[in-house]
C-alpha positions in Angstrom: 0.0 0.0 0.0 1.5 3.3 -0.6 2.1 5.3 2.4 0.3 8.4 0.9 -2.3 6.7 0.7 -2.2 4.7 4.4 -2.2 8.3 5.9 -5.1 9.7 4.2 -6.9 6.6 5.3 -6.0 6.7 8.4 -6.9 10.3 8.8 -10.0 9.4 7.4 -10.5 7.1 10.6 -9.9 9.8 12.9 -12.0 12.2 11.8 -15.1 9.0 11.4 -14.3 8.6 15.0 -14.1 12.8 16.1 -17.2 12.9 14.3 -18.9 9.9 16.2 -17.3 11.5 19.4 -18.7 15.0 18.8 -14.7 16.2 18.5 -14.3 17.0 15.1 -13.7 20.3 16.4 -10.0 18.7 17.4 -9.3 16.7 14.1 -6.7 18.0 11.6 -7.6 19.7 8.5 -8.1 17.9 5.8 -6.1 19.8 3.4 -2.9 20.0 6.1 -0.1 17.9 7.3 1.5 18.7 10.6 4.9 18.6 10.4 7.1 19.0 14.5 9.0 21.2 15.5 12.0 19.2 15.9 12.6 18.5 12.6 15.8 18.8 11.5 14.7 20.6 8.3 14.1 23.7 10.9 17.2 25.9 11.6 16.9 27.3 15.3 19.3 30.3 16.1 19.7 31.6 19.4 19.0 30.3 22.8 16.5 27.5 22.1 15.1 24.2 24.4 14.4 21.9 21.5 13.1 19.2 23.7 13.4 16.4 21.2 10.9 13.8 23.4 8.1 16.3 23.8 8.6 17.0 19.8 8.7 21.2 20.9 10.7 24.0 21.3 10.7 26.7 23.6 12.1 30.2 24.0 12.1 33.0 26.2 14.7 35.5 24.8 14.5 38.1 22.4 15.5 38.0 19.0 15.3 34.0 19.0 14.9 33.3 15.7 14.2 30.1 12.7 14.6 29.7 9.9 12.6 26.6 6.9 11.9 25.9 3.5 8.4 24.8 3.0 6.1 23.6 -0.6 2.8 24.5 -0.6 0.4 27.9 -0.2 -0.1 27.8 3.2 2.0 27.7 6.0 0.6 28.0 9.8 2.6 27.1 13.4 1.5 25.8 16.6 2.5 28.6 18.2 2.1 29.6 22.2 3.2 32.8 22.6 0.5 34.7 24.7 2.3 37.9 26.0 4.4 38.2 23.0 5.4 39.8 19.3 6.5 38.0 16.9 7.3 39.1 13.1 7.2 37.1 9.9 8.9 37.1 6.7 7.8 35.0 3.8 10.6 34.7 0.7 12.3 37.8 2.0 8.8 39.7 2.1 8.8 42.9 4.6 8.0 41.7 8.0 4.7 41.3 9.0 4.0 41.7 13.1 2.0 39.1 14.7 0.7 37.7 18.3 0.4 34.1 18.1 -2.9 32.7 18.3 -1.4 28.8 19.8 -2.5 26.3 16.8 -3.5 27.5 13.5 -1.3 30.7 13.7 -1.8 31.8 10.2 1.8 32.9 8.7 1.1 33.0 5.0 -1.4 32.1 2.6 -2.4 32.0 -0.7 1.2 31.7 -1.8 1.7 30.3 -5.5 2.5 26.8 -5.4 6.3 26.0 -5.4 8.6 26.4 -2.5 9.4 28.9 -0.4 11.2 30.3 3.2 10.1 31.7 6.4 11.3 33.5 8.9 10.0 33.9 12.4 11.7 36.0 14.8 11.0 36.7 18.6 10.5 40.6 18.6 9.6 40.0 23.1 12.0 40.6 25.3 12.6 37.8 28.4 10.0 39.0 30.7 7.0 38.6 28.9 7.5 34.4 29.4 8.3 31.4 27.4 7.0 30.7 23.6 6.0 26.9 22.5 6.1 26.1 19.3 4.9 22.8 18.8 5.3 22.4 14.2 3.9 23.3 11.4 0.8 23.0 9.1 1.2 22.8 5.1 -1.1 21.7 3.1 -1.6 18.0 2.7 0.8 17.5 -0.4 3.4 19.8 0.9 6.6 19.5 3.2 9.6 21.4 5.1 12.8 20.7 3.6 16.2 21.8 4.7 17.7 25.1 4.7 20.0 26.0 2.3 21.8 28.3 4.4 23.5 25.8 7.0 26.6 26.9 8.5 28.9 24.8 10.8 30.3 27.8 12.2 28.1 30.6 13.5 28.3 33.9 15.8 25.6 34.4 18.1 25.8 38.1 19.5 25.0 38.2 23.4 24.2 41.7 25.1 21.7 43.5 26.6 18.4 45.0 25.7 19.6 47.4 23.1 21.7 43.9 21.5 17.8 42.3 21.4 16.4 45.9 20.0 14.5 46.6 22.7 11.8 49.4 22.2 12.1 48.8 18.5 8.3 48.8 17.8 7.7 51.8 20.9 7.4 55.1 20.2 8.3 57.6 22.4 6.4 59.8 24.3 6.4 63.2 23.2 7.5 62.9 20.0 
C-alpha cells in the first residue's frame, strides 16, 4: 500500500471517530499535514530548548529566531506565545508583526505553489515568558525541507536589551 495513501486513510479514521465523538472540532484539517517542531529541516538560532521527546521548542529570549523551507500555499505554526510579538517574513517579504494565536497561527497564505522560506523572529523581550512552538501545518501535499543556508560555524551576539532591539516597535512619548 503506498504510504500516501495509508495516511489519508487513516486520517480518514480519525475524523469518522471525532465525528462519532462530537470532536471534530480537534481533528486536523483535511487539506494539512503537521509537520514537528523538531525536525531537523528547521534551523533554530539563538538560545532555544528543543526538547526532542516532547517533539517542541521553547524560548524565552529576544531575537530567538528560525529559519525553513516549505512547498505549498499555506504555512501555519502551533505557536504559544501569549504575552508576545513576533514578526514574519515570507521569501524575503517585509515583516509582517504578529501575536500568536497557539494552533492554527496563520503565517502565510495563498502563496503560489512552489517552495518557499520563512522566517520567524521573537520581537519579546525575556519577561514577557516562554513561547512553545509545537510544528507546522502545510497543506496536505506539501513538506519542510532543509535550509539552504546551513553553517557549521556561526556567531551568536549576546548583550543586553539594546543587542535584542529593545523598544524597537515603541514610540516615544512626546515625539
Amino acid at each position: 500500500m503506498n504510504p500516501m495513501n495509508f495516511h489519508r486513510r487513516s486520517r480518514l479514521l480519525v475524523r469518522a471517530a471525532a465525528l462519532s465523538l462530537g470532536l471534530l472540532c480537534l481533528a486536523p484539517a483535511a487539506d494539512a499535514a503537521f509537520i514537528p517542531a523538531t525536525s531537523p529541516a528547521i534551523s533554530y538560532y539563538g538560545r532555544w530548548d528543543v526538547q526532542r521527546t516532547k517533539e517542541l521548542c521553547r524560548a524565552g529570549q529576544g531575537s530567538v529566531y528560525l529559519r525553513a523551507r516549505f512547498t505549498g500555499t499555506r504555512l501555519a505554526a502551533d505557536l504559544t506565545s501569549p504575552n508576545e510579538w513576533w514578526r514574519v517574513s515570507i521569501d524575503g517579504s517585509p515583516w509582517k508583526r504578529l501575536r500568536p494565536q497557539g494552533p492554527g497561527t496563520v503565517l502565510a497564505e495563498n502563496l503560489a505553489p512552489g517552495t518557499h522560506s520563512v522566517t520567524l523572529v521573537r520581537s519579546t523581550e525575556a519577561r514577557s515568558g516562554i513561547s512553545t512552538l509545537r510544528g507546522f501545518t502545510v497543506d496536505d501535499d506539501a513538506a519542510i525541507l532543509p535550509t539552504e543556508e546551513h553553517h557549521p560555524r556561526a556567531i551568536e551576539f549576546v548583550g543586553d536589551s539594546i543587542a535584542a532591539g529593545a523598544k524597537n516597535d515603541g514610540v516615544e512619548e512626546g515625539r
